[in-house]
PDB file as gemmi writes it, atoms N, CA and C in Angstrom:
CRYST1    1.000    1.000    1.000  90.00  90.00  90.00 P 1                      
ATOM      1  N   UNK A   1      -6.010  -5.114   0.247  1.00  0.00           N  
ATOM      2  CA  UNK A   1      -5.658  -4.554   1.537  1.00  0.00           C  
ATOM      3  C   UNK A   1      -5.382  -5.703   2.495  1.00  0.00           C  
ATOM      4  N   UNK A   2      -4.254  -5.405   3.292  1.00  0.00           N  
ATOM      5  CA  UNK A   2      -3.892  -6.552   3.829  1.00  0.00           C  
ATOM      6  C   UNK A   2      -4.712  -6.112   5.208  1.00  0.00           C  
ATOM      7  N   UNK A   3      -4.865  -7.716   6.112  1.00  0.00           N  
ATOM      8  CA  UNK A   3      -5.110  -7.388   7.031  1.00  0.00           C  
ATOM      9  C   UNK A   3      -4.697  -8.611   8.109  1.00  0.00           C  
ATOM     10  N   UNK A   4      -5.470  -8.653   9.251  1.00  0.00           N  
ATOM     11  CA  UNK A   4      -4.776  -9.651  10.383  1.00  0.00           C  
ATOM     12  C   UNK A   4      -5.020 -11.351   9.668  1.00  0.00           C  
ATOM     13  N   UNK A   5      -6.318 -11.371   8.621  1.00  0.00           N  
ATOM     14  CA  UNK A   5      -6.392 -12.841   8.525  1.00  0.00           C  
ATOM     15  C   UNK A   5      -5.969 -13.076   7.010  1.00  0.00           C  
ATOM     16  N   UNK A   6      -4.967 -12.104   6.473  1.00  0.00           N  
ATOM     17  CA  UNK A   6      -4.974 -12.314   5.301  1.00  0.00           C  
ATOM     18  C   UNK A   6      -3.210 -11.703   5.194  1.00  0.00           C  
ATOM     19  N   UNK A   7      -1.962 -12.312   4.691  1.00  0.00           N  
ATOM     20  CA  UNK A   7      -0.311 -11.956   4.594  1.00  0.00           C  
ATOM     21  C   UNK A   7      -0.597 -10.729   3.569  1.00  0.00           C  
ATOM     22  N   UNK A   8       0.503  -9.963   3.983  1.00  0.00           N  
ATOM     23  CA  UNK A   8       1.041  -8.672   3.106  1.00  0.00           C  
ATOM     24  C   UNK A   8       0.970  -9.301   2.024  1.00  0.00           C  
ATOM     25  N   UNK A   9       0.701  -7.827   1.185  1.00  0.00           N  
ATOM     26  CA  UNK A   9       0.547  -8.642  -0.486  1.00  0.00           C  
ATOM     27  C   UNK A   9       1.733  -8.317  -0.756  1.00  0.00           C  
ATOM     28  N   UNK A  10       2.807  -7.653  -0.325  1.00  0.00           N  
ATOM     29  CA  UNK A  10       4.036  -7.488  -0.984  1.00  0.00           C  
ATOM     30  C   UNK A  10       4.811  -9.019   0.049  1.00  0.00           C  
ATOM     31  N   UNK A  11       4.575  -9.647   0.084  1.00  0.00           N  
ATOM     32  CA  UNK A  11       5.104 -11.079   0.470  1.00  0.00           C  
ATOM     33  C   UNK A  11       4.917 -12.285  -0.856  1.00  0.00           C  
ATOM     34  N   UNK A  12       3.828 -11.896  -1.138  1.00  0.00           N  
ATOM     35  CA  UNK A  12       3.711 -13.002  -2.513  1.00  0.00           C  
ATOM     36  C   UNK A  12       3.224 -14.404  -2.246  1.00  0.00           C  
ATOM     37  N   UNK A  13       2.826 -14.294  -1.141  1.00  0.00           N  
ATOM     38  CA  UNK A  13       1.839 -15.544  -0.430  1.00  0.00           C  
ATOM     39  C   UNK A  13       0.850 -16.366  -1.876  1.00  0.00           C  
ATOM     40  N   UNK A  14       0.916 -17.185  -1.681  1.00  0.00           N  
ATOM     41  CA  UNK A  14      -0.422 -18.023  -2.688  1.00  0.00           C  
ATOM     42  C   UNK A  14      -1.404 -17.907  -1.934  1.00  0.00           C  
ATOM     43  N   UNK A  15      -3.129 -17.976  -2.761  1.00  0.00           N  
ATOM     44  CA  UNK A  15      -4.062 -17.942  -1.989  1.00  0.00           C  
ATOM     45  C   UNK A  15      -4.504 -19.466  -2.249  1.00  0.00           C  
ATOM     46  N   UNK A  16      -4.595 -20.262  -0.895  1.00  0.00           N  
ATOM     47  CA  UNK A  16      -5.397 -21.583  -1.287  1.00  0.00           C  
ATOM     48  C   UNK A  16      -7.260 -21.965  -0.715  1.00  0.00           C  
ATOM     49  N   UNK A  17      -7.169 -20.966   0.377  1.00  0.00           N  
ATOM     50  CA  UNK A  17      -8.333 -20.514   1.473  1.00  0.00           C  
ATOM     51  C   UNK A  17      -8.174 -19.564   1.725  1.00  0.00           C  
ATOM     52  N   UNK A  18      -9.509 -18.872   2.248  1.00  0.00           N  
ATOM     53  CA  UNK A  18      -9.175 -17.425   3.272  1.00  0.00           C  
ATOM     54  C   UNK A  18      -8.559 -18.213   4.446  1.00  0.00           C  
ATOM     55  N   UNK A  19      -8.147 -18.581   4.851  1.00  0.00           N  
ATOM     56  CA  UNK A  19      -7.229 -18.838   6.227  1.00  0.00           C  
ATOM     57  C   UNK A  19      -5.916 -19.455   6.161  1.00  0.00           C  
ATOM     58  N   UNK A  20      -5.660 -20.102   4.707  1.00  0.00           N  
ATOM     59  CA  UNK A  20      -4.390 -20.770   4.499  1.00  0.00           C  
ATOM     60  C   UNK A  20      -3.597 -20.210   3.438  1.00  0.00           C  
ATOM     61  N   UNK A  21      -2.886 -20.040   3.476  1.00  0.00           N  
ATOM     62  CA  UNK A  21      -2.035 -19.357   2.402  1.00  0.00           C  
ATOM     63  C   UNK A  21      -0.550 -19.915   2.087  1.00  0.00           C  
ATOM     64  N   UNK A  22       0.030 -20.353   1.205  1.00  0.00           N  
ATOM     65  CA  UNK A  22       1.238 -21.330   0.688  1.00  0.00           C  
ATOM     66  C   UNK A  22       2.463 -20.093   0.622  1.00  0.00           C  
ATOM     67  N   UNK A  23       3.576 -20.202   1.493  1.00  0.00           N  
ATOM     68  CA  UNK A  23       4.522 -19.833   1.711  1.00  0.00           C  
ATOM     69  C   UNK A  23       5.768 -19.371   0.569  1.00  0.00           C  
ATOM     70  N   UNK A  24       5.769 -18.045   0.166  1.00  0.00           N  
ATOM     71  CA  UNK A  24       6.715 -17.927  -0.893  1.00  0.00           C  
ATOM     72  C   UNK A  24       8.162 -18.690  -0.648  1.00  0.00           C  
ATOM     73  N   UNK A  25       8.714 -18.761  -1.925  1.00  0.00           N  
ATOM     74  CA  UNK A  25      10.079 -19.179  -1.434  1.00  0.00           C  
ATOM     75  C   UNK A  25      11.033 -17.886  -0.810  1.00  0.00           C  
ATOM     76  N   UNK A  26      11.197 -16.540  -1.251  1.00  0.00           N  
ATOM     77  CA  UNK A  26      11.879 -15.868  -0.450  1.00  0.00           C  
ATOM     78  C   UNK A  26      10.356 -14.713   0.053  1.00  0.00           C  
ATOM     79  N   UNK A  27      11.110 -14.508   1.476  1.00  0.00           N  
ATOM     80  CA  UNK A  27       9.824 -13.930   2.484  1.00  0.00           C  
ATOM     81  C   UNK A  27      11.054 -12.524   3.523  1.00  0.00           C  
ATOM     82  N   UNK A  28      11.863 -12.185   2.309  1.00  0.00           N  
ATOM     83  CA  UNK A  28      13.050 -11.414   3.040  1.00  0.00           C  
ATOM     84  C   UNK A  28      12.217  -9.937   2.442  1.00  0.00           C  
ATOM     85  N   UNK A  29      10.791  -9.673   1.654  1.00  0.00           N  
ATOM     86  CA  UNK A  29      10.565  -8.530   1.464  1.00  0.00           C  
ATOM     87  C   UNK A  29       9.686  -7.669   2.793  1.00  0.00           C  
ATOM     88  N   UNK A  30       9.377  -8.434   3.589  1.00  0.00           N  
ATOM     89  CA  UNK A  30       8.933  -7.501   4.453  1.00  0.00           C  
ATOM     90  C   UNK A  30       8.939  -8.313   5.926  1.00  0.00           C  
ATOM     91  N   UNK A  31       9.031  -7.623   7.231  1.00  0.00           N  
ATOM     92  CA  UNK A  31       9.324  -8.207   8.764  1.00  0.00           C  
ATOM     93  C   UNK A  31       7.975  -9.098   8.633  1.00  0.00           C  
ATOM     94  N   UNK A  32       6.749  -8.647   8.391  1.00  0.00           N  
ATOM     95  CA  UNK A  32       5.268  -9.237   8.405  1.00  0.00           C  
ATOM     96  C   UNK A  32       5.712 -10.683   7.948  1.00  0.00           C  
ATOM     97  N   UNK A  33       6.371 -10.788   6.884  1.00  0.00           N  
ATOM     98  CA  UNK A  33       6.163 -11.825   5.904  1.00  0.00           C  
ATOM     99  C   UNK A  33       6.861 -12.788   6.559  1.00  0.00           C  
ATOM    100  N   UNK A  34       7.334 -13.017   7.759  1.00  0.00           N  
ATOM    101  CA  UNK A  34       8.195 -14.086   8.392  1.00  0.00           C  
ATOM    102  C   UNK A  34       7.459 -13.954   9.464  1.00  0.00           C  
ATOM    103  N   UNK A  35       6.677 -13.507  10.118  1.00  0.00           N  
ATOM    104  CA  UNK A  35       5.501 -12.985  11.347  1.00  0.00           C  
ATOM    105  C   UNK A  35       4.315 -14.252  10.673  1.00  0.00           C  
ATOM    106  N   UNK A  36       4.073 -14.115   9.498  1.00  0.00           N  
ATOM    107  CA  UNK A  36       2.483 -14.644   9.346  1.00  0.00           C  
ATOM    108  C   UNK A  36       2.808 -16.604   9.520  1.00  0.00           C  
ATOM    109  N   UNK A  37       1.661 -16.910   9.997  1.00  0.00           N  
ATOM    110  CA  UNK A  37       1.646 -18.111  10.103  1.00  0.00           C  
ATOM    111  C   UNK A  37       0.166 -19.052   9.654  1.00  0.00           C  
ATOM    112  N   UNK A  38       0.134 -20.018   9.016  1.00  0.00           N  
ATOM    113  CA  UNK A  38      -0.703 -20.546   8.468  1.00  0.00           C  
ATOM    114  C   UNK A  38      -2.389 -21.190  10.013  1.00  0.00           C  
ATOM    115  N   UNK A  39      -1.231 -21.146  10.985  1.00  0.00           N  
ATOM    116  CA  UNK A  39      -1.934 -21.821  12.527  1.00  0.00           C  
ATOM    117  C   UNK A  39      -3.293 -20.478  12.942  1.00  0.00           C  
ATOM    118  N   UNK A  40      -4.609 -21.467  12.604  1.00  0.00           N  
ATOM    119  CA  UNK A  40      -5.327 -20.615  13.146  1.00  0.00           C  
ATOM    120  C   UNK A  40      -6.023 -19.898  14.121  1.00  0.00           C  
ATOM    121  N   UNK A  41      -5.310 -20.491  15.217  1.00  0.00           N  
ATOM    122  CA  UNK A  41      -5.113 -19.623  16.972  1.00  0.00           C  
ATOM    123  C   UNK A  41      -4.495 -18.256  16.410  1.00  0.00           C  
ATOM    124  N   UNK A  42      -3.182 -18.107  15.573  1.00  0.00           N  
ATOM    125  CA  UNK A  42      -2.493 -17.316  15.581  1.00  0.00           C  
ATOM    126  C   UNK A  42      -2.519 -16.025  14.109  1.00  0.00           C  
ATOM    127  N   UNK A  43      -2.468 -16.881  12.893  1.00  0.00           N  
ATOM    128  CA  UNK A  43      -2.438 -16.235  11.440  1.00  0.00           C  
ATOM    129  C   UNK A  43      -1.522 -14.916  12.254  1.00  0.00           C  
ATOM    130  N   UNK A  44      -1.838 -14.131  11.789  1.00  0.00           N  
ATOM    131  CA  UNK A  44      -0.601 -12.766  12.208  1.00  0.00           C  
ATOM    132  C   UNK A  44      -1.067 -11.515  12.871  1.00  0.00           C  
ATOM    133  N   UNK A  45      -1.569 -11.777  13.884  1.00  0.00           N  
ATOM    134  CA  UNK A  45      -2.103 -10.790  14.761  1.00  0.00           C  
ATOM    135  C   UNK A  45      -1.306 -10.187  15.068  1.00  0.00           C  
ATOM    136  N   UNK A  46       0.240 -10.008  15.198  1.00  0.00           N  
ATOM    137  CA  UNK A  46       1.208  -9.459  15.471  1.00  0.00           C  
ATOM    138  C   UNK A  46       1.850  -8.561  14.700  1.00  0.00           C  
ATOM    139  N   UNK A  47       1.233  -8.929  13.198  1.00  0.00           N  
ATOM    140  CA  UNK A  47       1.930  -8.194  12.023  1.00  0.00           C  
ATOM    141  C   UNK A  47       1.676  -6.494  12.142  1.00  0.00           C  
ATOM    142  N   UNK A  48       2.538  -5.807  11.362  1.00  0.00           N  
ATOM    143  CA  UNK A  48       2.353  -4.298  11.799  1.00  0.00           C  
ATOM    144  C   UNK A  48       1.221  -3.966  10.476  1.00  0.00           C  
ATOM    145  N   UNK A  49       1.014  -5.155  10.087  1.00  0.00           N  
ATOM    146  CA  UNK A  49      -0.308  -4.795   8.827  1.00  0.00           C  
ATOM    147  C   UNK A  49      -1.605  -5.066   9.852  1.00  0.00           C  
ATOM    148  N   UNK A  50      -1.434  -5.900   9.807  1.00  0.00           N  
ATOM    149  CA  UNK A  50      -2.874  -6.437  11.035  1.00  0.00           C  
ATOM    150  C   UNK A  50      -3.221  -4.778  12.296  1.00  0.00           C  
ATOM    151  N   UNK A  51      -1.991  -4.383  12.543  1.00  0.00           N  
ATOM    152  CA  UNK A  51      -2.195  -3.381  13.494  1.00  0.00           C  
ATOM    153  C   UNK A  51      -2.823  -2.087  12.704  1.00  0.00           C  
ATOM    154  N   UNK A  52      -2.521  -2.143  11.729  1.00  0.00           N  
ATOM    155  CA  UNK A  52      -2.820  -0.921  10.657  1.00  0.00           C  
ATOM    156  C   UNK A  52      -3.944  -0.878  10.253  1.00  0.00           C  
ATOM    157  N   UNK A  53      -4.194  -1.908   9.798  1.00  0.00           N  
ATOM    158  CA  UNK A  53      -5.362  -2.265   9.228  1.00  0.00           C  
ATOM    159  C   UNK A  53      -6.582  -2.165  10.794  1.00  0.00           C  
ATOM    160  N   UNK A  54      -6.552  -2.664  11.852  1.00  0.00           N  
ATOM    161  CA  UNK A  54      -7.072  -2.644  12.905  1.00  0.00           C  
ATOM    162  C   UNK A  54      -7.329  -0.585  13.391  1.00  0.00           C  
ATOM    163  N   UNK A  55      -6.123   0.273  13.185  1.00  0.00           N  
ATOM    164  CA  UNK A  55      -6.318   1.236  13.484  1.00  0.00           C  
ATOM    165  C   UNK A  55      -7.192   2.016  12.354  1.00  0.00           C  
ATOM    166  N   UNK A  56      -6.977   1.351  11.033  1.00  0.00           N  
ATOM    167  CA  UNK A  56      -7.733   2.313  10.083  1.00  0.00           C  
ATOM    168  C   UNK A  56      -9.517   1.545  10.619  1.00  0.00           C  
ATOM    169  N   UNK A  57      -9.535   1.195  10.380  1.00  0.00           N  
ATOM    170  CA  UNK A  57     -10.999   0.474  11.186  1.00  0.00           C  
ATOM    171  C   UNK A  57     -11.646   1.472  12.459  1.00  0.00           C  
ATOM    172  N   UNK A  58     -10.713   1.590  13.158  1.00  0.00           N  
ATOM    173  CA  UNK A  58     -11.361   2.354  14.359  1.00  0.00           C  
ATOM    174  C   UNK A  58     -11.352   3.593  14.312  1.00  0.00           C  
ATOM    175  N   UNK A  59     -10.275   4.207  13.324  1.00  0.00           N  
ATOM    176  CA  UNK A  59     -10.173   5.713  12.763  1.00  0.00           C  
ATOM    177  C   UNK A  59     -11.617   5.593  12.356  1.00  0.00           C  
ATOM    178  N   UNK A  60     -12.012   5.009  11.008  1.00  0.00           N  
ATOM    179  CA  UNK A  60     -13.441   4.879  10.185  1.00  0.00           C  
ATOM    180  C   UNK A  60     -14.497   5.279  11.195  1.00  0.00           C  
ATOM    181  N   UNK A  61     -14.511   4.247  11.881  1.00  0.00           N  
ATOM    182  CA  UNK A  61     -15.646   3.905  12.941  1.00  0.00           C  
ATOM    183  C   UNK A  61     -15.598   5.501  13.898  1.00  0.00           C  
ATOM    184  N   UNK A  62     -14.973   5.647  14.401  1.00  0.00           N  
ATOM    185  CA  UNK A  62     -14.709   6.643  15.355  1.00  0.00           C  
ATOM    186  C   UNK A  62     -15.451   7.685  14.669  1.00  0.00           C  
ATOM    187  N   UNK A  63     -14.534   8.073  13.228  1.00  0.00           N  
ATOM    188  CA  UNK A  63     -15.494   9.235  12.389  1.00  0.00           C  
ATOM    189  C   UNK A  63     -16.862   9.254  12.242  1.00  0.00           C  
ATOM    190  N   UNK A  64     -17.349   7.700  12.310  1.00  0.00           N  
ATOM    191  CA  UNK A  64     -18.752   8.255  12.264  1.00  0.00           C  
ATOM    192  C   UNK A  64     -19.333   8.510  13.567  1.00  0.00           C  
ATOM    193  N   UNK A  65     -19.127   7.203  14.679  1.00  0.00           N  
ATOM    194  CA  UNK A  65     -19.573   8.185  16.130  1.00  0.00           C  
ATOM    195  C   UNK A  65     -19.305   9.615  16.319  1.00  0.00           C  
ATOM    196  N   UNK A  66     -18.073  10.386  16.219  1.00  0.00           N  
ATOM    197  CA  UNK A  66     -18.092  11.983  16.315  1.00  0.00           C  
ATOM    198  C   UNK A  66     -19.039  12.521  15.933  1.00  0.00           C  
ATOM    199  N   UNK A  67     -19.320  12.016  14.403  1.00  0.00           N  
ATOM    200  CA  UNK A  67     -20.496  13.287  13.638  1.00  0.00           C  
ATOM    201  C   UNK A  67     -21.974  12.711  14.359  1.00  0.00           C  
ATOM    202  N   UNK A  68     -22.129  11.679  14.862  1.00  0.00           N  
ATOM    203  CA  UNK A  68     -22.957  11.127  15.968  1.00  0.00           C  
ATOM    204  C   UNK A  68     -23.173  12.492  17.039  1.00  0.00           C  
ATOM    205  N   UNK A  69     -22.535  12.031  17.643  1.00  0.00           N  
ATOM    206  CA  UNK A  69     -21.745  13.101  18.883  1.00  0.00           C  
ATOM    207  C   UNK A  69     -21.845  14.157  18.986  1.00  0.00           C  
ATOM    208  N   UNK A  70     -21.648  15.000  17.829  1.00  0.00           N  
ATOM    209  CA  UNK A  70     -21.691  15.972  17.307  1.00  0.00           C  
ATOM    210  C   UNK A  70     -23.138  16.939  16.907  1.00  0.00           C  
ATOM    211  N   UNK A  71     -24.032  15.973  16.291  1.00  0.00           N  
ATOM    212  CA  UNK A  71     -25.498  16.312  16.084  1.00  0.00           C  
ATOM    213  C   UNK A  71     -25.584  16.003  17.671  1.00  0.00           C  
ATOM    214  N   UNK A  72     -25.829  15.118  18.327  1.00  0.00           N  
ATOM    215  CA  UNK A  72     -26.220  14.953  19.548  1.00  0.00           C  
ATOM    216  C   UNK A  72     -26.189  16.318  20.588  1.00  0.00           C  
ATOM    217  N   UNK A  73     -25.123  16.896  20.339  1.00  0.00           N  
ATOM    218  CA  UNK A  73     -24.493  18.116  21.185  1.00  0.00           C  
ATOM    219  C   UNK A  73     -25.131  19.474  21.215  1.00  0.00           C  
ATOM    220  N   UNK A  74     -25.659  19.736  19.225  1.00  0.00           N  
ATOM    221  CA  UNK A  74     -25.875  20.592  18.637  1.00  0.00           C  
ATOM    222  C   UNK A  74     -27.615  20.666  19.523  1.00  0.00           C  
ATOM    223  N   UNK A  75     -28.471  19.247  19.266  1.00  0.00           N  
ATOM    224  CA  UNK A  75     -29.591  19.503  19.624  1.00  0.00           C  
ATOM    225  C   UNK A  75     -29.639  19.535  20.750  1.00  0.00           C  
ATOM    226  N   UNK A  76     -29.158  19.466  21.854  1.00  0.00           N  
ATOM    227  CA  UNK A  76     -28.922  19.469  23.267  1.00  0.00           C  
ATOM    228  C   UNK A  76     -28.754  20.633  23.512  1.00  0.00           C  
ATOM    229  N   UNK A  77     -27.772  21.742  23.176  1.00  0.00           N  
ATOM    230  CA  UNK A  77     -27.768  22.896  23.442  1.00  0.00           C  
ATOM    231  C   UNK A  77     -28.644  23.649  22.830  1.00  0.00           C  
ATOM    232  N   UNK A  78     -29.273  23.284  21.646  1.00  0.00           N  
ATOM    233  CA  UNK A  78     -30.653  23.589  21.127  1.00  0.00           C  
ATOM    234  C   UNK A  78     -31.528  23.850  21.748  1.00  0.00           C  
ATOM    235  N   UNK A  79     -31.885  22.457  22.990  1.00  0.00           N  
ATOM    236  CA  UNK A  79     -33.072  22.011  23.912  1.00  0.00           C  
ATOM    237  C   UNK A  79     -32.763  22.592  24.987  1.00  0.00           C  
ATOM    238  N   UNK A  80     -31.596  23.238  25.386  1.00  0.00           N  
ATOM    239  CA  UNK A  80     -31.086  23.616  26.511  1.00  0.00           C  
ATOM    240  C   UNK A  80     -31.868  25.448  26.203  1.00  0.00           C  
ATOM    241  N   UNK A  81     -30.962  26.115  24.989  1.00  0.00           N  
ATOM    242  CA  UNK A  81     -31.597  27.581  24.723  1.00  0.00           C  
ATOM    243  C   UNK A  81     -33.311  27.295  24.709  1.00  0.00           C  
ATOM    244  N   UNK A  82     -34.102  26.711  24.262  1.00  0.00           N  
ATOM    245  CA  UNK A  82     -35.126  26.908  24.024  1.00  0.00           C  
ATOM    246  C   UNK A  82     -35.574  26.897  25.659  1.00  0.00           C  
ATOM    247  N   UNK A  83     -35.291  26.148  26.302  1.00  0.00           N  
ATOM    248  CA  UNK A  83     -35.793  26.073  27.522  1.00  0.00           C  
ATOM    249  C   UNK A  83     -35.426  27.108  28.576  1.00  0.00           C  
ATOM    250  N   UNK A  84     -33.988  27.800  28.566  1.00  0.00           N  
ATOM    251  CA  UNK A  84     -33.873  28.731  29.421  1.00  0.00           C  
ATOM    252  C   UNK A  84     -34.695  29.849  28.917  1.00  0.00           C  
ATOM    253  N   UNK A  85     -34.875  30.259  27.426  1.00  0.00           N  
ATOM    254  CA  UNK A  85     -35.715  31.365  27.246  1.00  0.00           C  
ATOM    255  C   UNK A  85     -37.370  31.121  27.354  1.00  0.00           C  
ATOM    256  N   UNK A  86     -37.997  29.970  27.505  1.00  0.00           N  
ATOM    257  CA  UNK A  86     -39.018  29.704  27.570  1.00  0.00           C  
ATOM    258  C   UNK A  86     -38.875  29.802  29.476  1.00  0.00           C  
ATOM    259  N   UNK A  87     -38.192  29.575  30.016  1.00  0.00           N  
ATOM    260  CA  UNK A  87     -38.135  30.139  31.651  1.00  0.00           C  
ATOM    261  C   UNK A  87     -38.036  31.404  31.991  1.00  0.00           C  
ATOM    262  N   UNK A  88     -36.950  32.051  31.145  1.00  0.00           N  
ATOM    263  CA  UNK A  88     -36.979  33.190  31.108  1.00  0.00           C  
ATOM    264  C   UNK A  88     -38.225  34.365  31.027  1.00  0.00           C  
ATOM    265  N   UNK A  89     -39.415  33.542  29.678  1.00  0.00           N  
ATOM    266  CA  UNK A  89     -40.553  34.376  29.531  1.00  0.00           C  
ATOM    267  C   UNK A  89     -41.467  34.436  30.364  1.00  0.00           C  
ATOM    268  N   UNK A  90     -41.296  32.658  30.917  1.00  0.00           N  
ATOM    269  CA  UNK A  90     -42.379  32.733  32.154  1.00  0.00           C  
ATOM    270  C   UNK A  90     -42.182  33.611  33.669  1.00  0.00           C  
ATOM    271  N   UNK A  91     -40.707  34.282  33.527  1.00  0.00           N  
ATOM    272  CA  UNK A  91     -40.425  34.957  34.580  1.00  0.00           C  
ATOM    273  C   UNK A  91     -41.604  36.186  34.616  1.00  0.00           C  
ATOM    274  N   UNK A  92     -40.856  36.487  33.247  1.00  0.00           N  
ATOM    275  CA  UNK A  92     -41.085  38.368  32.976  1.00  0.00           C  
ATOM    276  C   UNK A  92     -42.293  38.162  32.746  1.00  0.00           C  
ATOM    277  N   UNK A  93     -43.431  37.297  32.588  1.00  0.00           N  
ATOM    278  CA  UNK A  93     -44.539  37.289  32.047  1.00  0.00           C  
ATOM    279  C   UNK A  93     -45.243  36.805  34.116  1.00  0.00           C  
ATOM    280  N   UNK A  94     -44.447  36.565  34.878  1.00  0.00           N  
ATOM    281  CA  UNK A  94     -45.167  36.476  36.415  1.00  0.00           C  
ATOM    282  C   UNK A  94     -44.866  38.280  36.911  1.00  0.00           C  
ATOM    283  N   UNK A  95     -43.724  38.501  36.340  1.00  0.00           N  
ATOM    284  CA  UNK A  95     -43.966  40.016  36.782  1.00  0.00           C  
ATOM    285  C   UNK A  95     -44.835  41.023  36.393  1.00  0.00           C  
ATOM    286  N   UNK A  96     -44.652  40.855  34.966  1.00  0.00           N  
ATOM    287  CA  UNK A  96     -45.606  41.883  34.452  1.00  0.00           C  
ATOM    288  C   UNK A  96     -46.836  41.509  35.146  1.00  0.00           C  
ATOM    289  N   UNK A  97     -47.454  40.509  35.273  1.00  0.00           N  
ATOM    290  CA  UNK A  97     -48.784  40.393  35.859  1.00  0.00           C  
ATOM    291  C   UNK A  97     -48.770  40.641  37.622  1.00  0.00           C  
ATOM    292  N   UNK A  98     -47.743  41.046  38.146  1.00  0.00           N  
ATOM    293  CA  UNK A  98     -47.839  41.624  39.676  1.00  0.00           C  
ATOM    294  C   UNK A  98     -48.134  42.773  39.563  1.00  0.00           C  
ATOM    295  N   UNK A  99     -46.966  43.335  38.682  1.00  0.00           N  
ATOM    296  CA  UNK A  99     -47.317  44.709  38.216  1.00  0.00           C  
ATOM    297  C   UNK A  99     -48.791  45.583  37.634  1.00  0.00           C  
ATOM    298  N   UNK A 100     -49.099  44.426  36.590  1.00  0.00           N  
ATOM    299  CA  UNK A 100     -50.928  44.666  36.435  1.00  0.00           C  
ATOM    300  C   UNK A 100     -51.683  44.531  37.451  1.00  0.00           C  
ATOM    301  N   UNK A 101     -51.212  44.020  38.665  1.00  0.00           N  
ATOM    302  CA  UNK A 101     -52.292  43.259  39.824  1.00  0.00           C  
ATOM    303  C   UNK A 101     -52.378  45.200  40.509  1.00  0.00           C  
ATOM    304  N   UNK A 102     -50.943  45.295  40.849  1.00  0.00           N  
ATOM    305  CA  UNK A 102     -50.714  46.111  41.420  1.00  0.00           C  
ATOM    306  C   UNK A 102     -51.258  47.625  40.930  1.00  0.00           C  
ATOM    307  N   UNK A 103     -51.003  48.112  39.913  1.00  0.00           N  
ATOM    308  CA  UNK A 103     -51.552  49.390  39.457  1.00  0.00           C  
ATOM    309  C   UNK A 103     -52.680  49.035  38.717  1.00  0.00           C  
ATOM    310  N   UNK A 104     -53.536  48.109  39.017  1.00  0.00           N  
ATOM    311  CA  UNK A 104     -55.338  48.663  38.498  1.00  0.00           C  
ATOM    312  C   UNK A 104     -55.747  49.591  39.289  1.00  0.00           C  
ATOM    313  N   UNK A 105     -56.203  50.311  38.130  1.00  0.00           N  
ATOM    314  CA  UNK A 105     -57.299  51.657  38.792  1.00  0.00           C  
ATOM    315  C   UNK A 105     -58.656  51.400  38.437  1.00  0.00           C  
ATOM    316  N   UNK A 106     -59.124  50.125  39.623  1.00  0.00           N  
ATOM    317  CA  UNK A 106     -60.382  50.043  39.901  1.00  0.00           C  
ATOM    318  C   UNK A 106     -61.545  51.374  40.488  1.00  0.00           C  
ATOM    319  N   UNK A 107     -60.724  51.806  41.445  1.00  0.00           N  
ATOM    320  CA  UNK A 107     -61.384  52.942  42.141  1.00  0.00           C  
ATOM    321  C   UNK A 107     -61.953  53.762  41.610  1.00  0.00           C  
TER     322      UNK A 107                                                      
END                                                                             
């Protein structure tokens, strides 16, 4: 898999280092393959592989924050129902007891 610090493999680059790579003689198989440069300020941050490779990365990543996100949401509205009906009981449970206050037949 190609990526920003490493030339398209359909270029035919030699490997001599991970950062240096020996220049085919023809480099007419892909736009990347005249983009990459051996200079390591630069290697091919520009290449539309480097960009690809950069978006499948954050696609990945992203997928797992969602399902993150996602449980996060589930127990939140979880904590949210449990609590309005636990308010809810303490309502009906202050009335009913006005109501008991009110009709004892002490007398």
């Amino acid at each position: 898999m190609s990526g920003c610090c490493i030339p398209p493999s359909v270029c035919g680059y030699s490997f001599v280092n991970p950062t240096y790579w020996i220049n085919p003689v023809n480099q007419n198989a892909d736009i990347d393959c005249m983009l990459w440069s051996n200079d390591q300020m630069q290697l091919c941050y520009n290449c539309n592989s480097c960009k690809a490779g950069l978006l499948g990365n954050l696609k990945k990543e992203w997928r797992k924050i969602n399902i993150i996100l996602i449980v996060t949401l589930v127990a939140l509205i979880w904590v949210y129902l449990i609590g309005c009906s636990a308010f809810r009981n303490a309502q009906t449970e202050e009335l009913f007891r006005r109501y008991k206050i009110g009709f004892s037949f002490n007398n």
